[in-house]
N, C-alpha and C positions, 0 to 999 in steps of 0.2 A: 856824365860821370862826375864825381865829388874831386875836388885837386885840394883837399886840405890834404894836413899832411898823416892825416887819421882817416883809415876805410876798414869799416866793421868786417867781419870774416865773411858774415853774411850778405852783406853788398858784393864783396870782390867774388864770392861764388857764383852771385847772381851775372854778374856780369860777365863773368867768365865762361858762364853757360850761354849766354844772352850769344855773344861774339861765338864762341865755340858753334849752334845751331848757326847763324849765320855763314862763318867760313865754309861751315860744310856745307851748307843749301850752296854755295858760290859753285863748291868743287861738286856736287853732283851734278848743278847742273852743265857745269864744263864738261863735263865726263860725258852724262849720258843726253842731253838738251843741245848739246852744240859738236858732241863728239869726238871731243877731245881725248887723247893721252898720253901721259907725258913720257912714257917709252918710245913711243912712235911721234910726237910732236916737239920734241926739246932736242932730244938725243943729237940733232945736228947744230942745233945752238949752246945751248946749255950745257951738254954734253961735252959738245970739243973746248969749251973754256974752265970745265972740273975735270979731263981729261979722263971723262966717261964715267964719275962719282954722278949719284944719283943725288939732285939734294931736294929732299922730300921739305913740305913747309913745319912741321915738326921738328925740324933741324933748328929752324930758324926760331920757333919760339923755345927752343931748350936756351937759344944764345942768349936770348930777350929775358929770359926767367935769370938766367945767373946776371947778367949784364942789370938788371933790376936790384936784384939783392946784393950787387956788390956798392948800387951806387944808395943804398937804404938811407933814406934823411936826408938826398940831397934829390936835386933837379935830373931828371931823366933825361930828358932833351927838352930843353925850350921848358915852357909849361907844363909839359910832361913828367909827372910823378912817378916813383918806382912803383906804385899800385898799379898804373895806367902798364906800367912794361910787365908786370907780372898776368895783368889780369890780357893782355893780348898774348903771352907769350902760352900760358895756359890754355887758353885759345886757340891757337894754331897748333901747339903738342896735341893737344887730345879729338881739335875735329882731324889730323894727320893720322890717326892711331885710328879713330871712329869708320874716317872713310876707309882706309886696309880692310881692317879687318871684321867689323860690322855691316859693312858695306860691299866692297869689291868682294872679299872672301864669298861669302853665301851669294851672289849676284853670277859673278865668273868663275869661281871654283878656285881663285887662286889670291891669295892676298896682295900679291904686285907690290910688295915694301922690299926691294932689291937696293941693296946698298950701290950695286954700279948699274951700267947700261951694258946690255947683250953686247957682244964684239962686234954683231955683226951691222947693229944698227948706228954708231956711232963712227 
């Protein structure tokens, strides 16, 4: 990826598509390759330390997207560009969004995008 302080709209799409199919290939294949899910696999960790908040990885690149554009012009982290935090934050938002409801929805019947964890499982 480019770290000047200039990335064309069409590089940062690209790449944000690029990371966006990737994340998702990660999470399907956790899901359905290794059988993972995180209602039933977190809810006892994760769960008891957001006190049963669901925090979906879509959460985390909305943080990265504003947290990018507030630091605009300057260093991200380390060598890390506010491009580098947009284009992973857009990344994580939309393969979050992709896998729900493109994914899980038409797959299970159900989108599984639950802001908390069932009562009973945390």
């Amino acid at each position: 990826m480019e770290t000047s302080s200039f990335m064309s709209k069409r590089k940062l799409l690209f790449w944000a598509l690029f990371f966006t199919l990737f994340f998702e290939f990660v999470t399907i294949f956790a899901r359905f390759g290794l059988g993972l899910q995180s209602t039933r696999d977190t809810a006892t960790t994760i769960g008891l330390i957001t006190r049963g908040i669901r925090i979906h990885h879509g959460y985390i690149g909305l943080l990265i997207i504003l947290w990018s554009l507030m630091r605009r012009g300057r260093k991200f982290i380390g060598p890390i560009t506010h491009h580098h935090g947009r284009i992973f934050g857009i990344a994580l938002l939309a393969s979050d969004l992709i896998h729900h409801f493109l994914i899980l929805w038409p797959i299970e019947g159900h989108h599984q995008f639950d802001l908390f964890y069932p009562p009973h499982v945390h």
